[in-house]
C-alpha positions as CSV (number, residue, x, y, z in Angstrom):
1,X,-32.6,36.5,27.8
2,X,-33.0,35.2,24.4
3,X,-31.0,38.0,22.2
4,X,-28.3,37.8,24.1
5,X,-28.3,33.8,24.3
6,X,-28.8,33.9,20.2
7,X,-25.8,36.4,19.6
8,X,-23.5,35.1,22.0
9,X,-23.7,31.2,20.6
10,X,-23.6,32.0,16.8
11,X,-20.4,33.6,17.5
12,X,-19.4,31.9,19.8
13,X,-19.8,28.7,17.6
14,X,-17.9,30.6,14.8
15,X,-15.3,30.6,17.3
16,X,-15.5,27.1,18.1
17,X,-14.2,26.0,14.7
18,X,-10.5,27.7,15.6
19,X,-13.1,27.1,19.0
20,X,-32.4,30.2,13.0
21,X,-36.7,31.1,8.4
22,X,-38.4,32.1,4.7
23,X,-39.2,33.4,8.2
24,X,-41.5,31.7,10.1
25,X,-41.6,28.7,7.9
26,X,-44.1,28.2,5.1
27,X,-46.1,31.5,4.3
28,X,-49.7,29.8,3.7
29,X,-49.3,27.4,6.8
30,X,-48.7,30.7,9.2
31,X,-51.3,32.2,7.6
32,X,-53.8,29.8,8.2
33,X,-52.4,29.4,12.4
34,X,-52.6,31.2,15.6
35,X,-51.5,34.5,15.6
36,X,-49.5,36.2,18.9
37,X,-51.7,38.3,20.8
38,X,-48.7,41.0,21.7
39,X,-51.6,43.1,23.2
40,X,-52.6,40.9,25.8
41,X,-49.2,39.1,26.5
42,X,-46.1,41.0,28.4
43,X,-42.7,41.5,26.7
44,X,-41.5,38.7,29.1
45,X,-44.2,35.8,27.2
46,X,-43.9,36.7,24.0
47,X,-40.1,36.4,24.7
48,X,-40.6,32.8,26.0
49,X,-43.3,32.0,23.2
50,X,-39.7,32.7,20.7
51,X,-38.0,30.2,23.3
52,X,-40.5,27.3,22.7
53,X,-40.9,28.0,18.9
54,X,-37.3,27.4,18.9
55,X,-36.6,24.9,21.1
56,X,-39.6,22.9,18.8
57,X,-38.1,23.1,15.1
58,X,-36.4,20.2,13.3
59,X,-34.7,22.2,10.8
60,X,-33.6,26.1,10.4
61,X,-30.9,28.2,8.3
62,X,-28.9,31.0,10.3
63,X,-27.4,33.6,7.8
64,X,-25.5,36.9,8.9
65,X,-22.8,38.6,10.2
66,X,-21.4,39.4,13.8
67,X,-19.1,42.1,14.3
68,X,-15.9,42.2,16.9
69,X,-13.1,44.0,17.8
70,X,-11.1,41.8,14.9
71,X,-13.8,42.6,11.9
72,X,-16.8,40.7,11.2
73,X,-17.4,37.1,11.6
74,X,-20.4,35.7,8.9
75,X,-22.5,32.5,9.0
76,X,-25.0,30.8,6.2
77,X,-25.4,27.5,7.6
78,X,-28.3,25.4,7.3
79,X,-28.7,22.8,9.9
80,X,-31.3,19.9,12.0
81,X,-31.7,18.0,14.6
82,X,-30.6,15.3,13.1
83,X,-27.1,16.5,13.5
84,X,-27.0,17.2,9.5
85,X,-25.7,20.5,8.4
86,X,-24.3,22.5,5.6
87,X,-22.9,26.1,4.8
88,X,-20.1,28.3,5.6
89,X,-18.5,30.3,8.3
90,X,-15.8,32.6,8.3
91,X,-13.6,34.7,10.7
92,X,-11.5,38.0,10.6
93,X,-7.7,36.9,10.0
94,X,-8.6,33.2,9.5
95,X,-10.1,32.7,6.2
96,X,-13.7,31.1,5.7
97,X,-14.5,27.5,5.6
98,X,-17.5,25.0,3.7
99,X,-19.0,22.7,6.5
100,X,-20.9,19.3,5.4
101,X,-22.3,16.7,7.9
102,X,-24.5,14.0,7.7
103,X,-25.0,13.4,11.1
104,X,-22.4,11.3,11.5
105,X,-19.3,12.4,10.1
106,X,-18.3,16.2,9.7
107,X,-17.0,17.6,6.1
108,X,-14.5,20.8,6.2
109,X,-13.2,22.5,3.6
110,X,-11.2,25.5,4.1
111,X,-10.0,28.1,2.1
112,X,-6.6,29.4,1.4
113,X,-6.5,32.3,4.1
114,X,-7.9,29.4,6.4
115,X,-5.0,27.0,5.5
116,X,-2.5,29.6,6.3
117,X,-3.7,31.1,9.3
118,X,-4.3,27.1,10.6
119,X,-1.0,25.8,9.4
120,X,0.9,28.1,11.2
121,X,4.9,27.9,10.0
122,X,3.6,25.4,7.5
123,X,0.1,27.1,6.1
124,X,1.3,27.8,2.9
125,X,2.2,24.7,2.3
126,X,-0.8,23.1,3.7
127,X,-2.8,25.5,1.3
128,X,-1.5,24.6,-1.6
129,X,-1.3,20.5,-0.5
130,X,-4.8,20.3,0.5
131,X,-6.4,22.6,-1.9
132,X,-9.7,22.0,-2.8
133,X,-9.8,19.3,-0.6
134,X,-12.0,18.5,2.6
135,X,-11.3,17.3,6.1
136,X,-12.7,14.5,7.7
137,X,-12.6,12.3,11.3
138,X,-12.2,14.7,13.6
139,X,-15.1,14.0,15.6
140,X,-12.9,12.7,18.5
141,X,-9.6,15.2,18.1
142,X,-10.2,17.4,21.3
143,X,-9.4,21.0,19.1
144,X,-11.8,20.3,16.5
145,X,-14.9,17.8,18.3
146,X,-16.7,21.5,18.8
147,X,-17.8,21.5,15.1
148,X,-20.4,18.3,15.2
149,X,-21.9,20.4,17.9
150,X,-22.8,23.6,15.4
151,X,-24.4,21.4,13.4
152,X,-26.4,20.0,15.8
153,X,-29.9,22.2,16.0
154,X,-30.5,20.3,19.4
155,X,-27.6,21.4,21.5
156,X,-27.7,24.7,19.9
157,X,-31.3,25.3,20.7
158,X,-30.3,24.1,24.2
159,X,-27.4,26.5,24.7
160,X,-29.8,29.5,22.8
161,X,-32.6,29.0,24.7
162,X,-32.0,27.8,28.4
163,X,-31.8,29.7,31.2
164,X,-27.8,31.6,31.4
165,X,-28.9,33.6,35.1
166,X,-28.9,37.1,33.8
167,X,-31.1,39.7,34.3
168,X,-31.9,41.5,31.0
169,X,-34.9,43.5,30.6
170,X,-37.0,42.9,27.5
171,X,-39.6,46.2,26.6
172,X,-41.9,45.7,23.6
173,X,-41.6,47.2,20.3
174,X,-43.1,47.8,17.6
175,X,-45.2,45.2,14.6
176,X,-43.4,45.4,11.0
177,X,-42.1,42.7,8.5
178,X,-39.0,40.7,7.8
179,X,-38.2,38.8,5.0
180,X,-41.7,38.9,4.3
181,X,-43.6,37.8,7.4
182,X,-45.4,39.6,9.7
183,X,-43.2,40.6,13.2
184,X,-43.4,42.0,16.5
185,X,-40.4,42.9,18.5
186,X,-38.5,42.9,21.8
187,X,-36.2,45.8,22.8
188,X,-33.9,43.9,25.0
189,X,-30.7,45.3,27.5
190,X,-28.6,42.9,29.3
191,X,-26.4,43.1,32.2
192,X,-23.5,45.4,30.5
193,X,-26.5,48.0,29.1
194,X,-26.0,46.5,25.4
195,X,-29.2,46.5,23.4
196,X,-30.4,44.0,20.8
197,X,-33.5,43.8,19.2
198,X,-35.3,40.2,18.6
199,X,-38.1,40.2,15.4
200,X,-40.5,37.3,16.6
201,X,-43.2,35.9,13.4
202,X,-46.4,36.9,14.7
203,X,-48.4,34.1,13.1
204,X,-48.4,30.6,12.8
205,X,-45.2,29.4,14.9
206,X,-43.5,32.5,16.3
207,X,-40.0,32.1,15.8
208,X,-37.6,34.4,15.9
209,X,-36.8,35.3,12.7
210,X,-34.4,38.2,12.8
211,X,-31.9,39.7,15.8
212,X,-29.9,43.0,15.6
213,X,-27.7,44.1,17.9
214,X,-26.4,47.6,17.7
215,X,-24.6,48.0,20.3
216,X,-21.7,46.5,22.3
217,X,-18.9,44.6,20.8
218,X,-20.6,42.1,19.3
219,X,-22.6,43.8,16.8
220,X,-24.5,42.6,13.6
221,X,-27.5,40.7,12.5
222,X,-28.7,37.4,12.2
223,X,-31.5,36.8,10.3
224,X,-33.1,33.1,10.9
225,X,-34.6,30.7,8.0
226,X,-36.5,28.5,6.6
227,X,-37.5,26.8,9.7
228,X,-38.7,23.4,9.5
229,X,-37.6,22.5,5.8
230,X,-35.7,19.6,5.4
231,X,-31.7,19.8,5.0
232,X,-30.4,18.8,1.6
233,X,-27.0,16.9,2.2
234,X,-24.4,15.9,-0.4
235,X,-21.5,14.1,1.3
236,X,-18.3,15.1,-0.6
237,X,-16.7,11.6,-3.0
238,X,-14.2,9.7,-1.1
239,X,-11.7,10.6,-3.2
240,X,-11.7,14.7,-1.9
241,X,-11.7,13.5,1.3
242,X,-8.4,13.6,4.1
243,X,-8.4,12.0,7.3
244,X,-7.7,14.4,10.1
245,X,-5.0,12.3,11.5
246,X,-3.6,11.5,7.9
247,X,-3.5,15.5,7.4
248,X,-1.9,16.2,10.6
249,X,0.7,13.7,10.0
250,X,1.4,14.9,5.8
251,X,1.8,18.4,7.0
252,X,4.1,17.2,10.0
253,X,6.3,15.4,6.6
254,X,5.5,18.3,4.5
């Protein structure tokens, strides 16, 4: 089921560095569009009409938080298909991080909490050596080659939207706004009897545009952004920049 497939990958993706709109896109272009007939359709095709709308967008921005049994896990990260991304993420006991890429090479830039907690014995010394500084060229390094896949809407689309083999019951809800578009949503339980609830734009291209989950471990909300708009890159100057190996082997020194 979408909700849990949205959830579960934005943190899971959170995880992956250790380890989707104004909504609905442009206002007078979903105005002017077809409009989701949630009296006609079952909760089950509206569901999937989320799933295409996805699956078909160049460009989105995911922004919330996602809590766990550690605290509360937040993302604001704006990324295509092209692989391009920006933002932030950051994790309970591990600090937050920038993230750049331009679709070839990936930009980190941790904070002090992250240094620390990354460093290990030698964190403190790798926050205050690095400060201010970001990583680069780890594309290949097998602990860190999950980040070019966050900032690629492609896979993440992939992951979010095909088919995981669970049998979650979606029940419709209610019509409302978010963020200032017009919504219809989903009521969905999965296998374990945890409940999320998926806010799909009811005009133009309906994306999903907001998902809550209230229950279960992984609460929070995720609200998902301007769809479709281009992503405005700005590679950090050579000179900020560390080589992944070149930091792993200064820190080893340090």
């Amino acid at each position: 089921m979408l909700s849990k497939r949205l959830a579960s990958t934005a943190a899971i993706c959170l995880l992956l560095a250790v380890g989707t709109a104004a909504c609905g896109g442009d206002k007078d272009s979903a105005a002017s569009g077809p409009k989701l007939d949630t009296d006609k359709l079952s909760a089950q095709e509206i569901e999937k009409q989320a799933k295409d709308a996805l699956a078909g967008a160049s460009a989105v921005k995911i922004a919330g938080t996602m809590a766990g049994e550690d605290g509360k896990t937040t993302i604001d990260l704006s990324l295509d298909t092209k692989g391009q991304c920006t933002g932030s993420m950051g994790m309970p006991g591990m600090g937050s991080f920038e993230i750049i890429s331009d679709g070839k090479a990936t930009y980190l830039k941790p904070d002090k909490e992250f240094w620390k907690a990354f460093g290990g014995p030698k964190g403190e010394q790798a926050a205050e050596l690095f400060k201010g500084r970001y990583l680069t060229g780890f594309e290949n390094d097998p602990q860190m080659k999950s980040l070019t896949t966050v900032c690629n809407l492609a896979e993440l689309s992939k992951k979010i939207t095909e088919d995981d083999g669970t049998k979650s019951k979606a029940e419709k809800g209610s019509a409302g706004t978010v963020n200032g578009a017009k919504t219809f949503s989903l009521k969905v339980t999965n296998d374990d009897g945890e409940q999320s609830t998926i806010h799909i734009a009811t005009e133009g291209r309906f994306y999903p545009v907001r998902i809550e989950k209230a229950s279960g471990k992984d609460g929070g909300q995720l609200d998902f952004t301007d769809y479709d708009k281009p992503v405005a890159i700005k590679v950090p100057a050579a000179d900020n920049v560390i080589d992944f190996a070149k930091f792993k082997q200064q820190l080893q020194t340090a």
